[in-house]
C-alpha positions in Angstrom: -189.0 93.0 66.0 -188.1 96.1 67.9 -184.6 97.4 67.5 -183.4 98.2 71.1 -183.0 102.0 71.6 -180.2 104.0 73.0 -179.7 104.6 76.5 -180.1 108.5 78.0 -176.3 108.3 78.5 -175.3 106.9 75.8 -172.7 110.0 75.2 -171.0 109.0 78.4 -171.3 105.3 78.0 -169.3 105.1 74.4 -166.7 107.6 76.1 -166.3 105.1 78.9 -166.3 101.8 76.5 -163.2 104.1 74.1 -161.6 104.2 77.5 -161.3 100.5 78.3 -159.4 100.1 74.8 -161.3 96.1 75.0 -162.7 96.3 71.8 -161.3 93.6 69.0 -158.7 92.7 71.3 -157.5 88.6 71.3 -159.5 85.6 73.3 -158.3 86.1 76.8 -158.6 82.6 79.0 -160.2 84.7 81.8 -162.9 85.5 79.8 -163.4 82.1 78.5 -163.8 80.3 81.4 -166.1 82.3 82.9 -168.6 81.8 80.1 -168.1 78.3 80.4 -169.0 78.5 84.0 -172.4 79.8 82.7 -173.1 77.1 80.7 -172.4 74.5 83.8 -174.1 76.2 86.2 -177.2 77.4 83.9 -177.2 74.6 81.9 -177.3 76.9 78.8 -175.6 76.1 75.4 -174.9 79.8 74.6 -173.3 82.3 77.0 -171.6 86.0 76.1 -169.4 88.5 77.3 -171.0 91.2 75.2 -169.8 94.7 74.7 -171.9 96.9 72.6 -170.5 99.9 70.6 -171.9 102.1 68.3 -173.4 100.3 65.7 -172.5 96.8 66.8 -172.3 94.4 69.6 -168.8 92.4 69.9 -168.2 89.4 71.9 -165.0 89.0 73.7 -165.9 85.6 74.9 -168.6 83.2 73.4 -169.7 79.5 73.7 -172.1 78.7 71.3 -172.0 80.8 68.5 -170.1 81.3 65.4 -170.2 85.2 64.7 -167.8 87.4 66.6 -169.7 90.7 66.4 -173.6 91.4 65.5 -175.4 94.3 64.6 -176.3 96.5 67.5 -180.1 96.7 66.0 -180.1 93.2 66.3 -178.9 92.5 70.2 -180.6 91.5 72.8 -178.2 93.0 74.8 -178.5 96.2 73.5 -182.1 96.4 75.3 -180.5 95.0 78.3 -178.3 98.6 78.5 -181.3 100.5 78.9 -182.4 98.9 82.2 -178.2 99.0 83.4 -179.4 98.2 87.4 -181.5 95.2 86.6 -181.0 91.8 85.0 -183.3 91.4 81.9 -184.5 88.0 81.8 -186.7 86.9 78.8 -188.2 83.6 79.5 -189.8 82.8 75.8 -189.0 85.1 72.6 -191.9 84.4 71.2 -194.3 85.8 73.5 -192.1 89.1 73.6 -193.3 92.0 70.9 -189.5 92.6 70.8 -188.1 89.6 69.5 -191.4 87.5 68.7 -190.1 88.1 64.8 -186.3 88.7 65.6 -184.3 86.8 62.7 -182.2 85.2 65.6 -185.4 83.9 66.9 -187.0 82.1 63.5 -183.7 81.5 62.3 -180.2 80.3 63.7 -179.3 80.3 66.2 -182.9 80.1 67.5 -183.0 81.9 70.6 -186.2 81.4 72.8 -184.7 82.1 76.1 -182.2 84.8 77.5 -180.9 86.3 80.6 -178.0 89.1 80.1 -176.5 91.2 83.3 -175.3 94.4 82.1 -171.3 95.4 82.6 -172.0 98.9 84.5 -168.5 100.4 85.3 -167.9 102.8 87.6 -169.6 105.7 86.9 -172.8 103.3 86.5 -172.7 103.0 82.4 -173.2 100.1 81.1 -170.9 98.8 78.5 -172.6 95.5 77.4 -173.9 92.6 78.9 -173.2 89.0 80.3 -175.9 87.0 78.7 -176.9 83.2 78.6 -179.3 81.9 75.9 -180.9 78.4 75.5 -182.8 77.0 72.2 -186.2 76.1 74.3 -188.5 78.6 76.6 -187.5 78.1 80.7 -186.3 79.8 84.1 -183.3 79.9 86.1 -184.0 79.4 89.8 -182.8 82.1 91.8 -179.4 80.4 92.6 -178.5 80.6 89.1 -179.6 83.8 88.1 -177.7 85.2 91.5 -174.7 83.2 90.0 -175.3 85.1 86.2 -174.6 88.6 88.2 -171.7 87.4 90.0 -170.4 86.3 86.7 -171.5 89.5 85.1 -169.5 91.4 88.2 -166.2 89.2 87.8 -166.2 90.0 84.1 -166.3 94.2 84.9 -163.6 93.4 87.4 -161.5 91.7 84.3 -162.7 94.6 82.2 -160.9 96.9 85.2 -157.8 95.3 85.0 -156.8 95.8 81.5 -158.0 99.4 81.7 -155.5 99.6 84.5 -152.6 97.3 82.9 -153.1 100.0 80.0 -152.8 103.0 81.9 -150.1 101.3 83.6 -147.9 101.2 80.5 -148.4 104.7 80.1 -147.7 106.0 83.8 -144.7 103.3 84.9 -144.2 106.8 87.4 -147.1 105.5 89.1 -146.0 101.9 89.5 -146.0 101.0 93.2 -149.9 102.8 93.2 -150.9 100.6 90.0 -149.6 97.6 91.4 -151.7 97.9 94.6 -154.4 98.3 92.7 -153.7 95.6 90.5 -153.2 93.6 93.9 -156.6 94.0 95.4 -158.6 93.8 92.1 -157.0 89.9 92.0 -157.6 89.2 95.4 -161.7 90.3 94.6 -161.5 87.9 91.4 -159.8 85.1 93.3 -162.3 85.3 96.3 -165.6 85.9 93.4 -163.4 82.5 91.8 -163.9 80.0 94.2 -167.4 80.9 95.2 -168.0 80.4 91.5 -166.0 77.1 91.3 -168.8 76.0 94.0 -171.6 77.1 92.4 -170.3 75.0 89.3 -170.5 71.9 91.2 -173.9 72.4 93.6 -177.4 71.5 92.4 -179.1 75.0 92.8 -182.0 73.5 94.4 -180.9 71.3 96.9 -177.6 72.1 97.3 -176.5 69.0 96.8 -173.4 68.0 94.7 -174.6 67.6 90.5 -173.7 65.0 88.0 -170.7 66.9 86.9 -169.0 66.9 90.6 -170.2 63.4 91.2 -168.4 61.7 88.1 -165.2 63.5 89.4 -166.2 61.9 92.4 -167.1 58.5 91.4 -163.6 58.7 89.5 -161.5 59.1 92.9 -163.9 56.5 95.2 -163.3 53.7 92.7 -159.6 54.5 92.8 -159.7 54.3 96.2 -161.3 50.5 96.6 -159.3 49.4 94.1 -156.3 50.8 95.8 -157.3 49.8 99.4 -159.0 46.8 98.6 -162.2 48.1 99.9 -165.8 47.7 99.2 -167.6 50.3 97.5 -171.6 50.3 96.8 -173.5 53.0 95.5 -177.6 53.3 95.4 -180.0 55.5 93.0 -182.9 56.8 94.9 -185.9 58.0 92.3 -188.8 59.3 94.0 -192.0 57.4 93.0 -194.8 59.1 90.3 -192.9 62.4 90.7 -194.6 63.8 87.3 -197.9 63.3 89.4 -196.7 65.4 92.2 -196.1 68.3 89.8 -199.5 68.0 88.2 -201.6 67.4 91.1 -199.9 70.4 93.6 -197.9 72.3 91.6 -193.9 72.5 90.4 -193.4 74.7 93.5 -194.8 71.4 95.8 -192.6 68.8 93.9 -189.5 71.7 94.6 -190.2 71.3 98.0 -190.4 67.5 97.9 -186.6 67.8 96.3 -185.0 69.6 98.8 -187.0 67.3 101.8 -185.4 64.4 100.3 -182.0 66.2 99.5 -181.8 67.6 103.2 -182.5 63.9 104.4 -179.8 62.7 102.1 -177.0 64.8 103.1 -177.5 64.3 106.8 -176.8 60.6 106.7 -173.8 60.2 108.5 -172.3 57.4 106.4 -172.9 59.9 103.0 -171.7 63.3 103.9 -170.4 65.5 101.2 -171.2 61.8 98.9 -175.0 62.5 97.8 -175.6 64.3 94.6 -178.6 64.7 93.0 -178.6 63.3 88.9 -181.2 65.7 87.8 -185.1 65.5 88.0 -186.2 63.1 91.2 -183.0 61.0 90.4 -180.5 61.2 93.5 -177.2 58.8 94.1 -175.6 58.1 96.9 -172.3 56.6 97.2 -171.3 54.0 100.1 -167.8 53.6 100.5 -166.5 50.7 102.4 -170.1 49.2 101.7 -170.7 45.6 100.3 -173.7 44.6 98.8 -176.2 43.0 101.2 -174.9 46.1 103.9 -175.5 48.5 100.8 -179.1 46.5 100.2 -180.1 46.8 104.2 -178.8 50.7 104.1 -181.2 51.3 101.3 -183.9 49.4 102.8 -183.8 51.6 106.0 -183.8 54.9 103.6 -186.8 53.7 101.8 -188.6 53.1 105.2 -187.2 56.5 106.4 -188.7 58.4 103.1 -192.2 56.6 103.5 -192.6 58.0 107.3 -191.3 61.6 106.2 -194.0 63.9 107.0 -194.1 66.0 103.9 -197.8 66.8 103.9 -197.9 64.6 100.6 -197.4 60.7 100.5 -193.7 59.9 98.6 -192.1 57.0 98.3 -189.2 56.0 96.7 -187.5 53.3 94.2 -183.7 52.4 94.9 -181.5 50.6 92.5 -178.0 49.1 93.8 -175.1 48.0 92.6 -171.3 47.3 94.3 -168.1 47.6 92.5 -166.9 44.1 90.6 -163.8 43.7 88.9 -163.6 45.0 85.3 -166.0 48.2 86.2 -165.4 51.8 85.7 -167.9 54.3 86.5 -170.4 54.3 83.3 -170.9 50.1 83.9 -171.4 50.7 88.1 -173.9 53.2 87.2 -175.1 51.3 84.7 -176.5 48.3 86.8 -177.4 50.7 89.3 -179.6 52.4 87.2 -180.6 48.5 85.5 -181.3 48.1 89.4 -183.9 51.1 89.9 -185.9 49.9 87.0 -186.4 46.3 87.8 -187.4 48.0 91.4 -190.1 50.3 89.0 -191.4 47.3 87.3 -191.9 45.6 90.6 -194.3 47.8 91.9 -191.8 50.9 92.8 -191.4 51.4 97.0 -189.2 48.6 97.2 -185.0 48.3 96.6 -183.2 46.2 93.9 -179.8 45.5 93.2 -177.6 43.9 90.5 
């Protein structure tokens, strides 16, 4: 292991942290749900807002882990301070000469992955870091480590605004001047909110909706049939010997392969702003106002459509169907749905099934 060192401006950078007056303060929501929009959109179970003093690194959010302070030898966020301008992404621990040995590495909580964006204030110190870290070596596609520096950047702004609620309980002279600084700083974090409340729902590499919007989704549609006495089918579309894709031309091949089939998906009329994509080759499409055999002869022409793509590759796909019956909720419509795709698998796959 190889304690991180201290940065060149270290002198300035604790002056600026004393300033802030953050350290060992209470849980703040603010904080807190911004590190539980790292775990959504990384799809991490461990995410910090990490501020590193002296001889220590405190959290003043955490998902994850126990501990509310460390010692500063032993952060990985300490060795993030040293590079403030840059993210420092460590994709396995144990091919790293710093932390190969690290007791947070062989021991709990087991880090083999981490990605921290520093917290550099204005005059360009950083003060700590906004880190995610996962129990298993991997990457973040771009989206979501572009999404870890927003995050890092909304956090500084909430670091700004209780450095200038405290100054403004000691210069109330200064109100109206506070106050329109106060003003702008929430405007920023409301604006930097919603693009974040986004990126929480999207599928970084299609763009699509994820699982966690679609539930929410799934939720209202079924209300709505119920409600309106309408239809409502939904399909799973799986694209056939995916794993083969990636090992024959590459992960990078089998990405592109995603997004083809994504971009088709989305610009079905009858399914705008309805497709998400489950997670590996697993897509679902929901088909509102649909009943079964129109949901079967929908599918049927996206299979056909699929096998004519010109992707450079053959693909095919394996759709499973199902349409809302009385008694449902949205685990048993999946459910057979999903019951669906695999009797389509064991058929020979390129074909549609439905239950």
């Amino acid at each position: 292991m190889i304690p991180p060192g201290r940065p060149v401006d270290e002198a300035s950078r604790q002056a600026a942290l004393a300033a802030y007056r953050i350290l060992d303060t209470p849980r703040e929501a603010a904080y807190d749900d911004l590190v539980a929009i790292a775990t959504a959109i990384c799809d991490v179970p461990m995410a910090f807002v990490s501020l590193v003093d002296r001889d220590r690194q405190w959290f003043k959010a955490k998902v994850g882990l126990e501990d509310t302070e460390t010692s500063r030898d032993l952060s990985f966020c300490g060795h993030a301070l040293l590079a403030p301008d840059t993210l420092m992404v460590v994709d396995d621990t144990l091919a790293d000469p710093r932390f190969h040995d690290h007791p947070m590495v062989t021991g709990p909580p087991h880090v083999r992955f981490y990605a921290g964006a520093p917290l550099r204030v204005g005059g360009g110190s950083a003060l700590g870091a906004f880190c995610v870290i996962d129990r298993r070596p991997r990457q973040l596609a771009p989206a979501q480590l572009a999404a870890l520096e927003a995050l890092s950047r909304q956090a500084t702004r909430l670091l700004e605004l209780h450095r200038i609620s405290g100054e403004l309980s000691l210069q109330l002279e200064e109100r109206d001047w506070y106050e329109q600084q106060l003003l702008h700083y929430q405007q920023e974090l409301e604006m930097e909110n919603a693009d974040l409340a986004e990126q929480s729902t999207t599928d970084p590499l299609t763009g699509l909706l994820n699982r966690r919007a679609f539930s929410h989704l799934l939720d209202e549609a079924i209300e709505m049939a119920r409600s309106e006495s309408t239809p409502l089918s939904l399909a799973i579309v799986d694209i056939d010997h995916f794993k083969s894709i990636n090992d024959n031309h590459g992960h990078g091949e089998g990405d592109r392969v995603l997004q083809a089939l994504g971009a088709y998906l989305r610009g079905q009329a009858s399914a705008r702003g309805r497709v998400a994509r489950l997670g590996g080759e697993e897509f679902v499409q929901l088909m509102s106002g649909c009943a079964s055999d129109a949901a079967v002869a929908e599918c049927e022409r996206l299979r056909t459509d699929v096998t004519a793509m010109d992707l450079g590759i053959p693909v095919t796909v394996s759709i499973g169907t199902a349409s809302l019956e009385a008694g449902d909720d949205p685990s048993s419509l999946l459910g057979r749905a999903d019951a669906a795709l695999y009797d389509a698998k064991r058929n020979g796959r390129n074909r549609v099934a439905t239950r």
